[in-house]
Phi, psi and omega in degrees: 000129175305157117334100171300139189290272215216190194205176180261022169263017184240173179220118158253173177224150137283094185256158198205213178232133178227132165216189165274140182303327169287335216213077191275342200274337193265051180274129220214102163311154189172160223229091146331082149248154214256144152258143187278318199253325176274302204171152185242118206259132179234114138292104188281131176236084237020250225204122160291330182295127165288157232267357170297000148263005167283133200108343171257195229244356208264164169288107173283123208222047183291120182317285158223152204244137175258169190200153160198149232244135186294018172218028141114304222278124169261171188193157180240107161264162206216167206021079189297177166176128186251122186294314182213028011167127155206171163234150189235144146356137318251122168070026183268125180238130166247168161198152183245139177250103149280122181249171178266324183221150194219137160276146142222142184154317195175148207265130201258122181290274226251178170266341178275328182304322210307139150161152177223163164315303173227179171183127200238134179238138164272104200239129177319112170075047140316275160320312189322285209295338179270339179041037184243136179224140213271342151253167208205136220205125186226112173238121206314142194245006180219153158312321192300305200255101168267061170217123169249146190260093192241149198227122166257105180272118161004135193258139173292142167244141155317151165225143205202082134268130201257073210296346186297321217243348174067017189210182193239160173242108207250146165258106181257168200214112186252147193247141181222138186238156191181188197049174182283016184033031182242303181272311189196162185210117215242130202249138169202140175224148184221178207233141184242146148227145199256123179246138186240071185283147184321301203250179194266119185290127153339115178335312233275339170304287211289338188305274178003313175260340180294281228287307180302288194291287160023254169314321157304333149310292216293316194316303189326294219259016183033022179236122173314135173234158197209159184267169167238354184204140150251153188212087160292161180260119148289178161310157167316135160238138191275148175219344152211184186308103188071356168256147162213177189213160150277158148330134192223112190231115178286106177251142196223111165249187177257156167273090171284082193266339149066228196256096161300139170284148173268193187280133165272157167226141188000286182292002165281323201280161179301314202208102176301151159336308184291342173303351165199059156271339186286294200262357198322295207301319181299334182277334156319311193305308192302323189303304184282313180281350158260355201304328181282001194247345177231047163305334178304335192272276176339302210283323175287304186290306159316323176311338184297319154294309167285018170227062190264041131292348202275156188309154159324285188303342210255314165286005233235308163304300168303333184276327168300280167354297177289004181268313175303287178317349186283298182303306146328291180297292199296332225227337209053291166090025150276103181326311196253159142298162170280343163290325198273350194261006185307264197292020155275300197291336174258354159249021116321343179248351171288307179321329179292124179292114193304343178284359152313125180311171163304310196284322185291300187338278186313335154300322182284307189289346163271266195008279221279331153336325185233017187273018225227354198225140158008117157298151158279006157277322146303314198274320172333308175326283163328309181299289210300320175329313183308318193297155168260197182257349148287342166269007181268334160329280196270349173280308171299081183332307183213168206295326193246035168306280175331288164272025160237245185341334183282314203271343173275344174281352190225014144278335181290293167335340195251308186288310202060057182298135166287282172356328184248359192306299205300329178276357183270114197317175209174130136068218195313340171288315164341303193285336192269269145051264148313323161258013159282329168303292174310315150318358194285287209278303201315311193311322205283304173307309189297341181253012166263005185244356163126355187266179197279145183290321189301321181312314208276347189290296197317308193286317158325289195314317173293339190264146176298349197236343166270355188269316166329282196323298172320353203243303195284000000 
């Protein structure tokens, strides 16, 4: 199988011919460049625009621009916006284009054409995580016999059908060979997961389900995971009498990836593939099928991953949030119903004295708004309740970790209370901190998608970097 030309960790440029898709005779050389991390850039040596609008205040924003590359690649970009416009001495007009997404492969008229049949991603530490290898290296044991020997076998794959999502997730495998076999001879195999929907979908779909596995690569394998490749299926194309193929079409946007993680190996991830191969589809299915009620959770808790710039105190808030919202979505946290908590709450805001100003009243009358609800020390509670008590052993320095010191580190943070300053983690403590919450969280997910607590204790316990956390 070739080699794909490129991935999204590399950054290139195309130079070509650009026009609009209403206006193909207005084709306008210009240099495509891809930044993996910054932007995908078209510098144009001139303008879609006439030059009598140049100079004025309104935006140009063409949905979409077609291309095709002095090596052949066709390409589409899609939702566009031009940064910049100018005309120079004497009369050479430029203008710079940013787009959010670039096709190759094909050329899209519209934003409703974009959709496909499949659409298969390649993800950092995949294979790891699939733990599976697919080659084999025999190296000769006598002087007599110098021949080594290496052999690739087909890698075993999964099928997940997934009635929530209306599609099947499939793992596939592309094998790629290279070099002059005189100096050197380069064997590569990579790893897919394929999403297949009944009927055929909108890109705007697949960002959606890309993004969701994503985030389950990072639980799984406990390392920020970023994609590395996309590959759509198109239309049919005849390529000889009675044979066809699809249409293979590359999609590359940017990655704010900040300190990449490296490649990891296998017994570094939490919780490997083979370990739940039994269940894989249940656990996709649940995965998919919770995703809208606890995205308040997804979004805090990965943020965390994909942001490791952020301040201590700032992840250390979000991983509380997503515990509350954890709790909330799972669990509720209401004393009272809300109809039985009505006349508690008005005569309690009757109560309030009138000789208060007005702005203390209305403060005080939000208070009691929420008094019908959980502490977060309660709820905290509850979640550690769920757990049994050997992972509460080791995940808890002592006993009242959580539902003390955690909930007093993060009324200070939040209040900036004197009264809790002296008891509130701080600096290296903080940090060991933030990452017994993320083991925290991560268990409540994994047993909320089907695996067994004993499963995910065992496999923690085994990784050298969750055995860290535990010791600090």
């Amino acid at each position: 199988m070739t080699r794909p030309l490129y991935t999204l960790a590399d950054n290139f440029e195309l130079k070509g011919i650009w026009w609009l898709p209403e206006k193909p005779a207005g084709q306008i050389s210009g240099i495509l460049s891809f930044d993996n991390e910054k932007k995908i850039s078209l510098e144009l040596l001139g303008s879609f625009r006439q030059l009598t609008s140049l100079g004025g205040r309104d935006l140009f924003q063409p949905q979409i621009i077609h291309g095709i590359s002095d090596s052949g690649h066709i390409c589409t970009l899609f939702k566009n916006i031009e940064t910049n416009t100018q005309l120079n001495f004497p009369g050479i007009q430029k203008s710079i284009i940013e787009a959010q997404y670039l096709f190759i492969g094909k050329h899209f008229q519209t934003s409703d054409e974009i959709t496909f049949p499949s659409l298969k991603i390649s993800f950092t530490n995949l294979e790891n995580w699939l733990t599976i290898r697919p080659f084999s290296l025999e190296i000769p044991n006598n002087k007599e016999n110098k021949d080594w020997n290496l052999t690739h076998k087909w890698p075993s794959e999964f099928t997940a059908k997934l009635v929530e999502i209306e599609s099947t997730i499939e793992s596939t495998h592309e094998f790629y060979t290279g070099g002059n076999l005189i100096t050197d001879a380069i064997w590569k195999s990579k790893a897919f997961l394929q999403i297949t929907p009944n009927d055929v979908k909108h890109f705007q779909w697949y960002w959606g389900m890309m993004y969701d596995l994503c985030n389950l690569l990072t639980l799984l394998i406990g390392e920020t995971t970023f994609i590395n490749q996309v590959k759509a299926l198109g239309d049919d194309v005849i390529i000889g009498p009675d044979k066809t193929t699809k249409e293979n079409i590359e999609l590359f946007f940017t990655q704010k990836k900040g300190l990449i993680n490296k490649e990891i190996h296998p017994f570094e991830v939490i919780l490997p593939f083979p370990r739940i191969s039994e269940q894989i589809a249940e656990v996709l299915s649940l995965w998919f099928k919770k995703a809208k009620g606890l995205r308040s959770v997804y979004d805090l808790f990965f943020g965390t991953f994909y942001n490791p710039g952020m301040y201590l105190q700032f992840q250390f808030l979000s991983l509380m949030q997503a515990l509350e919202s954890f709790h909330r979505v799972t669990k509720g946290g209401k004393y009272l119903s809300n109809d039985d908590w009505k006349p508690f709450r008005a005569t309690l805001s009757n109560a309030i004295s009138p000789e208060l100003n007005s702005g203390h009243r209305e403060s005080l009358k939000r208070r009691i708004q929420y008094g019908n609800e959980y502490s977060l020390r309660k709820r905290i509670g509850e979640l550690l309740e769920s757990l049994n008590e050997k992972t509460i052993s080791r995940l808890s320095p002592t006993d009242k970790y959580f539902t003390g010191v955690i909930v007093d580190t993060r009324n200070y943070l939040t209040h900036y209370d004197d009264e809790l300053k002296d008891v509130a983690l701080k600096n290296a403590d903080l940090y060991w901190a933030n990452q017994r919450l993320k083991i925290f969280i991560s268990l409540l997910l994994l047993k909320e998608i089907g695996v067994q607590e004993e499963l995910i204790f065992n496999s923690m316990i085994e990784n050298n970097k969750v055995r860290q956390i535990f010791d600090n």
